[in-house]
Structure formats: structure tokens, C-alpha cells
KOLLOTI-510469 format. One record per residue (C-alpha): residue number from 1; x, y, z. Coordinates in nm, 3 decimals, m for minus. Example, Ala and Ser with C-alpha at 12.3 -4.5 7.8 and 13.67 -1.06 7.14 Angstrom:
pt num->1; px->1.230; py->m0.450; pz->0.780
pt num->2; px->1.367; py->m0.106; pz->0.714
END
This chain:
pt num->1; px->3.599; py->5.928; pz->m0.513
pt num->2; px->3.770; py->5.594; pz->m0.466
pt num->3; px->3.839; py->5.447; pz->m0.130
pt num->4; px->3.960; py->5.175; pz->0.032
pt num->5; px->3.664; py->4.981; pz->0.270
pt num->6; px->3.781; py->4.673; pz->0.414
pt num->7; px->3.459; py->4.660; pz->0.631
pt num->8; px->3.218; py->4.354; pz->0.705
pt num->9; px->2.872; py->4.432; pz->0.532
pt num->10; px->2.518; py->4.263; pz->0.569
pt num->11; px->2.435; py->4.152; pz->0.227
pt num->12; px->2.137; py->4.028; pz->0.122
pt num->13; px->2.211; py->3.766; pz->m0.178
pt num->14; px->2.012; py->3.495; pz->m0.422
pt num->15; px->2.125; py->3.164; pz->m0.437
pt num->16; px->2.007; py->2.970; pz->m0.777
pt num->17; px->2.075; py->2.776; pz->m1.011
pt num->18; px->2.468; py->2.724; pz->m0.839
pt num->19; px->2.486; py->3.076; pz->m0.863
pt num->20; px->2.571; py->3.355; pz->m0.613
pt num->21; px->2.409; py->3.691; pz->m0.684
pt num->22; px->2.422; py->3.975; pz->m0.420
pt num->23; px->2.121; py->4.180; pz->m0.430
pt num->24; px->2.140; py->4.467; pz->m0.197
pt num->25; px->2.416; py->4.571; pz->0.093
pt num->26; px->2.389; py->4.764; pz->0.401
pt num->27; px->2.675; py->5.014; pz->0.432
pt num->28; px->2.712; py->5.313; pz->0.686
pt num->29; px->2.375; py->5.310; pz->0.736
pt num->30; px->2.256; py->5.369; pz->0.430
pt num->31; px->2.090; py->5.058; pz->0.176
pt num->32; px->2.259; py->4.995; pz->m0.160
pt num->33; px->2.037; py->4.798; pz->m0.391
pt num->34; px->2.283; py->4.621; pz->m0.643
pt num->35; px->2.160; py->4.719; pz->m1.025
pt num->36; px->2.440; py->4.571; pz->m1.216
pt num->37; px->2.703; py->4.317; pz->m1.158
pt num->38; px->2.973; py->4.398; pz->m1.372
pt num->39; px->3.280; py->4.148; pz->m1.283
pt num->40; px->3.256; py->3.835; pz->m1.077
pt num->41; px->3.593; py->3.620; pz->m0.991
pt num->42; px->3.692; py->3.379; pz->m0.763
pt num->43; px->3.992; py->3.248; pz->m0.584
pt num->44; px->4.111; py->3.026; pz->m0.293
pt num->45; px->4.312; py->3.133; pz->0.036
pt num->46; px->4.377; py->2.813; pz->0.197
pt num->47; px->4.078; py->2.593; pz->0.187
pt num->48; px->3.811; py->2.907; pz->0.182
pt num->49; px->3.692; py->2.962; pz->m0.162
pt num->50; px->3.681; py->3.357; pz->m0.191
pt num->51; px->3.405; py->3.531; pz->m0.467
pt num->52; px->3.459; py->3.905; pz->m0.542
pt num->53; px->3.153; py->4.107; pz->m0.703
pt num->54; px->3.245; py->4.435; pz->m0.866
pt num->55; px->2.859; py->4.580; pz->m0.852
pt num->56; px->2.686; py->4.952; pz->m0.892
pt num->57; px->2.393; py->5.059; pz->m0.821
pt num->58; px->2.373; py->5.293; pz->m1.163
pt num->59; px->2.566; py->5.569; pz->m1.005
pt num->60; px->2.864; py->5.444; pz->m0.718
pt num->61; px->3.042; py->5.182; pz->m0.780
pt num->62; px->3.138; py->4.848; pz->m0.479
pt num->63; px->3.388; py->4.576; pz->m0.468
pt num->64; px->3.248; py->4.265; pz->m0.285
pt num->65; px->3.382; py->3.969; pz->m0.105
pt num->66; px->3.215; py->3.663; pz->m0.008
pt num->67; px->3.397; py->3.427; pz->0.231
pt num->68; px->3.277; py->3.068; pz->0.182
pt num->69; px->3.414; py->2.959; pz->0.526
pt num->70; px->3.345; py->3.215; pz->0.726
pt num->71; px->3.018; py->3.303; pz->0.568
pt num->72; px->3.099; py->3.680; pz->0.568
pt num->73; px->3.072; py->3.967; pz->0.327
pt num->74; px->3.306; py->4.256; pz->0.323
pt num->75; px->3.316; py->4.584; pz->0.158
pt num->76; px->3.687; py->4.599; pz->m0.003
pt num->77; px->3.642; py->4.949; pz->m0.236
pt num->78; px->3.381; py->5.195; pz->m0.334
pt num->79; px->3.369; py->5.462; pz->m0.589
pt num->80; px->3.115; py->5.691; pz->m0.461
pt num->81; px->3.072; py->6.018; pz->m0.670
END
């Protein structure tokens, strides 16, 4: 089922190699360990530089968004079967 988020998350994430790689997400309680990244794009609103993950964790699927100026993570969409 698809649904719209728009929640802040706690994400844990890998920096290397100028690379940003989220690893696993707390959502609703519950962990999500992130098993495949399958889409990464970036954009700017104003000065922030924006990253958006679409990730799944082999069976529901997340859109991500990492906030370079604020430093915060939020859940935009899930599809959760």
C-alpha cells in the first residue's frame, strides 16, 4: 500500500568516499535496515542541498530525504505490502 509520510526519521547513514549512503531508519517504532538503494537524486531549495534515497529493505519500499542544512532526515513515501 502506498502512502504519503512526510515524517522526520532517525537514520543511521555511512559517509565515504564523498558519498552518502543510509543504512538503516527508525520508523513507528519499528527498525528498517536499508538492503538496496535503488534511485538517488539531488536538488537545491534555496541554499540547502536536498538528497532523496528511494531504498527497500527486499520487501517495502521508502522514499528518503536528507536536508544538508538542517541536518534532518524525513520519511516522504512508503510502499509497505
Amino acid at each position: 500500500m502506498f502512502s504519503q509520510i512526510d515524517e522526520p526519521i532517525d537514520v543511521i547513514a555511512k559517509f565515504s568516499k564523498n558519498k552518502l549512503t543510509p543504512v538503516k531508519f527508525l520508523w513507528g517504532g519499528r527498525e528498517y535496515l536499508v538492503r538496496k538503494i535503488n534511485l538517488t537524486w539531488s536538488s537545491f531549495e534555496g541554499r540547502s542541498k536536498i538528497y532523496y534515497f528511494a531504498v527497500s529493505d527486499n520487501v517495502n519500499c521508502f522514499k528518503l530525504r536528507f536536508d544538508t542544512e538542517s541536518l534532518r532526515w524525513t520519511l516522504l513515501e512508503s510502499y509497505v505490502e
